[in-house]
N, C-alpha and C positions, 0 to 999 in steps of 0.2 A: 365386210369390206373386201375388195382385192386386192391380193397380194401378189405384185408380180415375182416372178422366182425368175433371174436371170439364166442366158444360156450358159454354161456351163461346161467342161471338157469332164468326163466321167473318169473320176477316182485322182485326178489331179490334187496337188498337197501343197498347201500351204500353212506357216506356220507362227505362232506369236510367242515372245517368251520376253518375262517382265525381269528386270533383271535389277537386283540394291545398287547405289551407291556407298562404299563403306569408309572408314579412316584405314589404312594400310595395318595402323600400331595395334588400336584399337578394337579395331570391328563397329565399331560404333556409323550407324548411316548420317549420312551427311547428306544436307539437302541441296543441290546444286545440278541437281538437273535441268533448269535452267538454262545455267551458263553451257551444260555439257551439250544440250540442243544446238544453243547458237552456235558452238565451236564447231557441229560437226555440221550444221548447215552451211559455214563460210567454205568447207573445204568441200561440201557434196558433189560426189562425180554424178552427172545428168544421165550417163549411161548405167548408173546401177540400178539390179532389182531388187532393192532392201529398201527398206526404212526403217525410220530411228525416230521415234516421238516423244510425246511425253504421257504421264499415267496422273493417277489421282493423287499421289503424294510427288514432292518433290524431291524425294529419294530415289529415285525411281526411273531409269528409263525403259519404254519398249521397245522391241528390235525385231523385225519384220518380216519372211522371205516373199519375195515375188510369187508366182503360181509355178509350181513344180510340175514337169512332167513326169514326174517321179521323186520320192523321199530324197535323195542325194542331192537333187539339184535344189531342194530347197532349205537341206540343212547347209548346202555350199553358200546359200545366199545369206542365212544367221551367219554364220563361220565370220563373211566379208562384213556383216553390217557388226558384231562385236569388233574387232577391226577396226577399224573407222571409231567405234566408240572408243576401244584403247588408244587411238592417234591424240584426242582430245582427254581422256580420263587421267592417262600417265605424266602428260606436263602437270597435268592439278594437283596430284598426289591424291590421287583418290582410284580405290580399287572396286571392281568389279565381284559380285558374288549373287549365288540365289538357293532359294528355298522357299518353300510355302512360307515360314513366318522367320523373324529374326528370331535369333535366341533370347534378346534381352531387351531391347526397345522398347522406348514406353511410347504410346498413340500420341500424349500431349507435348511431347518437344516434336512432331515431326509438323512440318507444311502443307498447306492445299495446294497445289498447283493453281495459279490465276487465270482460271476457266470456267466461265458460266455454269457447262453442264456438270463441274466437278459443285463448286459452290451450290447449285441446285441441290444437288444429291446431296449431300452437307444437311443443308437447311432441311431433307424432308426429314432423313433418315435419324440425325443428330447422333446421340452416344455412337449407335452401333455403326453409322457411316466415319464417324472419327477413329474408330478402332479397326479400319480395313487395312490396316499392317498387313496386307496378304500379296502374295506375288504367285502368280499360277504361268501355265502354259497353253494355247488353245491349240487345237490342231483342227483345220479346214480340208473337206474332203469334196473335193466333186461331182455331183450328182447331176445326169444331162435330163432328168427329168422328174419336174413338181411331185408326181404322184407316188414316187417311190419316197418322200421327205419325211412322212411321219411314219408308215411302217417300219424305216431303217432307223427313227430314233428311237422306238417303244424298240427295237431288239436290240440294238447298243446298250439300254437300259440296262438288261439282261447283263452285262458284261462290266457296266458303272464300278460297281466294286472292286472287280477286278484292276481297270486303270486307276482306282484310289489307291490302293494296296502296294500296287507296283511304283508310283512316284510319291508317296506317302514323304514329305519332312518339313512337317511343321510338329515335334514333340515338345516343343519349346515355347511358351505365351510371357511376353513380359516378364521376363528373368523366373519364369517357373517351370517346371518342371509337369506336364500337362498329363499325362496318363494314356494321349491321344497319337495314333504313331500321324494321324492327318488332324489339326485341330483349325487347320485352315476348311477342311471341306463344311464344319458346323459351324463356323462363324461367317462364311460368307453366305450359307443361306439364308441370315437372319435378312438378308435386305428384300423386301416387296419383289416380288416376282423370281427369284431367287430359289436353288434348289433343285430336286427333281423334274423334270418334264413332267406334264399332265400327258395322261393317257390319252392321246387323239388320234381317229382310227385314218383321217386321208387329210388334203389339202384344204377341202374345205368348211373343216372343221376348225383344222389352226388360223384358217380366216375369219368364223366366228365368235373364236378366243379372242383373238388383236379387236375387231370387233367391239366385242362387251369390257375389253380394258380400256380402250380409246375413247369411247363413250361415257365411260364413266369415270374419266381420268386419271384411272389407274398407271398409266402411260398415255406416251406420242404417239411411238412407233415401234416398229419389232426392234429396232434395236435395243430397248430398256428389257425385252425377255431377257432374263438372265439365268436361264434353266442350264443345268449342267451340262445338257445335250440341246442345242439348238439347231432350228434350220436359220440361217443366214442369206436373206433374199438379195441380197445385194449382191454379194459374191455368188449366187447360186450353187452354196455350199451345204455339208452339215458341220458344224464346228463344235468340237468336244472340247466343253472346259474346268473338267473338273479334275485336271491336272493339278496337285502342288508343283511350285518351281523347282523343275530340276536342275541338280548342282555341275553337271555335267554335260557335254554335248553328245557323247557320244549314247545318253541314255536319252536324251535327247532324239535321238534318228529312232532307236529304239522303241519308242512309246509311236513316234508316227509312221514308224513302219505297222505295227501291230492296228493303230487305228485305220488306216489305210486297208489293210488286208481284212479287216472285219468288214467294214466297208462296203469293198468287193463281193467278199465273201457271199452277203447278204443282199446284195444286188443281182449276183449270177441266182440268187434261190429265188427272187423274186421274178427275174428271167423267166423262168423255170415254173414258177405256178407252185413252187415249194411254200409250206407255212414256215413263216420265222417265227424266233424262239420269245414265246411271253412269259411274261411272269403278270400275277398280280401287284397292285400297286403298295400293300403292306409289305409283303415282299422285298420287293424294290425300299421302301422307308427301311426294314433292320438291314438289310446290306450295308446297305450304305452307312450306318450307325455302325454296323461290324468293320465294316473297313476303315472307318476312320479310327475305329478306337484300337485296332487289332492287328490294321497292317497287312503285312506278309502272314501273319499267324492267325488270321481270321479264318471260320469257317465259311461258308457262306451258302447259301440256298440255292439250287441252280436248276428246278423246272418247279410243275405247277403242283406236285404231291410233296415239295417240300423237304427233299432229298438233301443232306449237305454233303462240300467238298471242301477239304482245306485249301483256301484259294492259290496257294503256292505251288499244288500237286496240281488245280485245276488249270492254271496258267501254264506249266510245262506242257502239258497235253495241251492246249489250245495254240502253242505254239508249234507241235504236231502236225496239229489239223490245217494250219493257214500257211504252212511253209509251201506247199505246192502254188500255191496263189501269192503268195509274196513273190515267188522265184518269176511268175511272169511279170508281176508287177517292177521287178527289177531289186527288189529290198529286200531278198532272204538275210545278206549277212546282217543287216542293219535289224532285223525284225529275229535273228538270234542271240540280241545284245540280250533281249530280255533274261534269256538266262543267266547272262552276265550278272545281271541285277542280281535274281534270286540265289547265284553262287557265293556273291561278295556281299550282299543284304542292301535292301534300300536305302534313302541317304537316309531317312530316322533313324535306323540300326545303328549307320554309321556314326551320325552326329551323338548317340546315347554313348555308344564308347565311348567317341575322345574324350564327351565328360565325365563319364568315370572312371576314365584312364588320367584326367586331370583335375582329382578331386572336386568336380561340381563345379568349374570355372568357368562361364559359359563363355568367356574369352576365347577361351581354347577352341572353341565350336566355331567360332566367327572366323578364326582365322583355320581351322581345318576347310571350310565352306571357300573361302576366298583361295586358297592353294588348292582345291581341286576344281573350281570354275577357270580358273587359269591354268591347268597343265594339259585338260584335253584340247584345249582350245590353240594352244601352240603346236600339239601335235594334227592340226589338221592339215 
């Protein structure tokens, strides 16, 4: 079948980030997304480039940027659309926070949201579609043309680990204590289509794929792919989603500066007639098991004889190598936050303290998470 790939402005940035509902006292989600939709629909200004939706639970809202001509301008546009959600969130009494998972929630007190395609999804998936407590971030990258769509996801691949590691904070499943610094990145592959990319070598391979899933109604449309790396024909994007929710904005610019600059990166090699970086596809499967279970302290595998690098050490240097291409892209400082990260530790590191710092209280986690979603976010 064909897939049209829309035209597209090359390495432009856009952004999604799913964001809880909580009780202030508590931490406890509250499900009233809903209402917080309709509130912020009656006030919506017609000239903004955000939006504000809703997700699969109704704990849940999502927040939007327009197409960035650069990382700033479109964390400028989350900044306004959180915003606008605080205008409506604060009369309720209900606070804002995120992470790959809650700390303590259980799957069965929360809501479907009253939407076909979420109750579809419901009814195939059952247990494991009722336990998607997950809240991630997706970052969309620009790509002015089809044919570079699957070579630049198989080399992002390469790097998969790396973006688990670095936004890793889901340590926490249902008041337990997971062993997983990401336990969001293994529970949402459980769902059909879900997970790694397949290794596909051009465009019209990933039309064969949609193809033989469409036929055989595995899916509709490409939107049901739900591979951690996607091409996004609509937007004429590549969109990476195998971000846990970040607790902060300014880690936030950070993660899509760095996707952004890989991006590029990988775009000028293919310019260039250069080979990008493969790995094989078992490969690719233990990374991604090391990053989610390991974090920042993962090792992790980085060519095809098998070599490893402590992804902590390998993320410093790759932030080396992509500063010169960040700086024209306009995002170096934002795409030096990462060190930020790896100086102060990911929010898994951080959320592990405060509960050890507050005897095992995962209370204390909910409301450290909700105090630093709201301090960057006023300093913007």
């Amino acid at each position: 079948m064909a897939v049209d790939f829309a035209p597209s402005q090359r390495s432009t940035v856009g952004i999604e980030w799913e964001l809880m509902l909580a009780d202030p006292a508590t931490g406890e989600l509250v499900g009233r997304g809903p209402e917080v939709i309709e509130r912020v629909a009656a006030s919506v200004d017609p000239e903004a480039r955000h939006t504000i939706t809703a997700e699969l639970l109704t704990n849940t809202v999502e927040v939007t940027s327009g197409v960035g001509r650069d990382v700033s301008e479109a964390v400028d546009d989350i900044a306004a659309a959180i915003a606008a959600v605080r205008a409506a969130t604060d009369p309720l009494g209900v606070e804002l926070m995120c992470a790959g998972s809650h700390p303590f929630a259980q799957w069965y007190e929360q809501a479907v949201t009253d939407k076909t395609r979420y109750h579809t999804l419901i009814e195939r998936t059952q247990w494991w579609g009722r336990n998607m407590m997950i809240w991630g971030v997706h970052v969309h990258i620009g790509v002015e043309d089809a044919r570079k769509v699957m070579p630049l996801v198989g080399a992002l691949t390469a790097t998969l680990p790396h973006l688990i590691a670095l936004t890793a904070s889901s340590p926490f499943w249902a008041g337990e204590r997971t062993g997983y610094a990401s336990n969001r990145s293994l529970v949402f592959q459980q769902l059909p289509t879900a997970g790694l990319p397949w290794t596909l070598p051009d465009w019209p391979a990933y039309e064969e794929y949609l193809d033989d899933m469409v036929r055989t109604g595995i899916m509709h449309d490409a939107t049901e792919v739900r591979w951690d790396i996607r091409p996004a024909p609509r937007w004429g994007t590549i969109e990476v989603r195998a971000f846990d929710g970040m607790s902060t904005l300014p880690e936030l610019a950070a993660v899509a500066a760095l996707t952004q600059s890989l991006v590029e990166r990988y775009s000028r090699d293919l310019d260039a007639g250069r080979a990008l970086p493969t790995l094989p596809p078992w490969y690719h499967r233990e990374n991604k098991w090391r990053a989610a279970r390991y974090g920042l302290e993962a090792d992790v595998i980085i060519d095809r004889r098998g070599r490893e690098r402590p992804v902590r050490a390998h993320l410093d240097e790759l932030v080396d190598e992509l500063l010169p291409v960040a700086a024209e892209l306009g995002c170096a400082s934002e795409l030096l936050g990462v060190r930020t990260t790896l100086a102060t530790g990911a929010s898994y590191q951080r959320q592990l303290a405060v509960a050890d710092a507050a005897g095992g209280d995962l209370r204390a986690v909910a409301r450290h998470l909700i105090r630093e979603f709201r301090a960057p976010i006023q300093s913007v």
